[in-house]
Each structure stands twice: as C-alpha cells, then as structure tokens.
C-alpha positions as CSV (number, residue, x, y, z in Angstrom):
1,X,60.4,-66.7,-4.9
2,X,58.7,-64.0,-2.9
3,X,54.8,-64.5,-2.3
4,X,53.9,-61.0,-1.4
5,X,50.0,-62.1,-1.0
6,X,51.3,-64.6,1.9
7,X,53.9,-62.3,2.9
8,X,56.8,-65.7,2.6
9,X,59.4,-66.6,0.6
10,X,60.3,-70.0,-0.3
11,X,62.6,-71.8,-3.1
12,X,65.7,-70.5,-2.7
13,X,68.3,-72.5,-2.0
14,X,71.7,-70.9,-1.7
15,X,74.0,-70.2,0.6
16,X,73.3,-66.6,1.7
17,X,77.2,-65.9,2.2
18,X,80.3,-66.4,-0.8
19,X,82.9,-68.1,0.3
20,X,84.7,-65.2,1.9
21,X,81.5,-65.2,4.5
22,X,80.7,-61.5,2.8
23,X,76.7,-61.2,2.4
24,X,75.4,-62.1,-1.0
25,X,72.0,-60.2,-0.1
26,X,68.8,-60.3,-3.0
27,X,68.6,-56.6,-4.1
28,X,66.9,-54.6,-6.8
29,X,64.3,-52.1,-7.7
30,X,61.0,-51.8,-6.3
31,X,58.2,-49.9,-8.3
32,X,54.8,-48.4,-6.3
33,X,51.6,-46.6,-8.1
34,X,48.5,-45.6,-6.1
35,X,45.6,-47.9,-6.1
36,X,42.6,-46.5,-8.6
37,X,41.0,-45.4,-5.5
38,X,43.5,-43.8,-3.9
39,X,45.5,-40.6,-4.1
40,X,49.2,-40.2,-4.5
41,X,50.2,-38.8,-0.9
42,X,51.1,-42.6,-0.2
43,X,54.1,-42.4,-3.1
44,X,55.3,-38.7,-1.1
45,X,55.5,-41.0,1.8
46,X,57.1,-43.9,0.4
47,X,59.7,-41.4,-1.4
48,X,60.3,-39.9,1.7
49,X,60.6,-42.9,3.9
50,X,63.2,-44.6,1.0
51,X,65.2,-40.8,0.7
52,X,65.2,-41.6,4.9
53,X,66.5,-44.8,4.5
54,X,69.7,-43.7,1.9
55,X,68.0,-45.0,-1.0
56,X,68.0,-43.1,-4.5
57,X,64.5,-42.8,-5.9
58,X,63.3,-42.2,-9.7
59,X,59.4,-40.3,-9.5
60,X,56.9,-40.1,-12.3
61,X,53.4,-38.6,-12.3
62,X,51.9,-41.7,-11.0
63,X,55.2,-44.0,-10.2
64,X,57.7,-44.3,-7.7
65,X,60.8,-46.6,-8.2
66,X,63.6,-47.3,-5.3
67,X,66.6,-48.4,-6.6
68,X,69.2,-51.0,-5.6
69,X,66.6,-51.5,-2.5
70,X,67.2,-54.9,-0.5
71,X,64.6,-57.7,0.4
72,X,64.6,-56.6,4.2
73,X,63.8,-53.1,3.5
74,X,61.3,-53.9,0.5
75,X,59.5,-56.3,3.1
76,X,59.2,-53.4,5.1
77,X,58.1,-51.1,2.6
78,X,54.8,-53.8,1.6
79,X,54.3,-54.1,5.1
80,X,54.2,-50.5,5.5
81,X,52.5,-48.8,2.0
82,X,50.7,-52.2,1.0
83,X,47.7,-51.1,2.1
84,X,47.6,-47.7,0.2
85,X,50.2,-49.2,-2.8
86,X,50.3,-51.6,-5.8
87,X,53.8,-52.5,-5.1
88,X,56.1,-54.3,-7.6
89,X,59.5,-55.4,-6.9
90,X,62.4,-56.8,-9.1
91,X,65.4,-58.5,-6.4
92,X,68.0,-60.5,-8.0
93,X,71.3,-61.9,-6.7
94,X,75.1,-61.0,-8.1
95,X,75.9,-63.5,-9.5
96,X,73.1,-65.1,-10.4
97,X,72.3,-68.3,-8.7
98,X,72.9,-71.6,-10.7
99,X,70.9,-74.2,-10.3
C-alpha cells in the first residue's frame, strides 16, 4: 500500500520479478484536479510533462488522467504537482498478487 501523505510504501510482499526474471512492475492510472484554490495551469503542466514522458493522457474540464503510468513515474509526478494537485492514483500488478 502506497502512503502518499508519508511519501512510503509498505505491505507488499512479492517478488518484484516472474520467474523468467522479466519485471512485474505496479502500473495503472493516475487521476489529478486542481486544488479549490488553485487554477488549472498545473494539469497543462502535468499533461505536458506525462505527453514528455510517452504517456497517453485523457483531459476533462477539470481532470487529468495518465494512463498505464508506473509507480516510479507517479512518485515523481506527487513529488512534482503535489503541491499544486489533488492526485489520485490506481496501480495494480498483472496478475494480481495472491496472498
């Protein structure tokens, strides 16, 4: 589980390889609005930084959404936009890990 308040993650315990030694990275879709006080020059940034980056983007009137982003880049994008962002962000694992 990713604590973005404390910037850690913790819980997860796979082995980050299949058994091949191919990555089995987290991935998914990361969502941003503007906080109430802010303006929405922020999301032009963000979609231009994740266009930058290879990533396909869906953009509403107040909403940006990066898809298939991966945890590495989506840490950087909280680090980055957090300030100026309410960030949201869906990663999951294929397959799904079993527990």
């Amino acid at each position: 589980m990713y604590d973005c308040l404390q910037d850690s993650y913790t819980d997860f315990s796979f082995a980050i390889f299949d058994a091949v030694g191919r990555p089995r990275p987290l991935c998914g879709s990361l969502s941003a609005t503007p906080l109430p006080s802010g303006d929405d020059s922020a999301l032009h940034d963000l979609a231009d930084f994740a266009r930058d980056q290879g990533y396909d983007i869906d953009r509403g009137e107040q909403q940006l959404t990066v898809r298939d982003i991966s945890l590495a880049d989506a840490l950087a994008i909280n680090t980055r936009f957090g300030g100026e962002l309410i960030i949201s962000c869906d990663l999951r694992r294929d397959p799904p890990v079993r527990f």
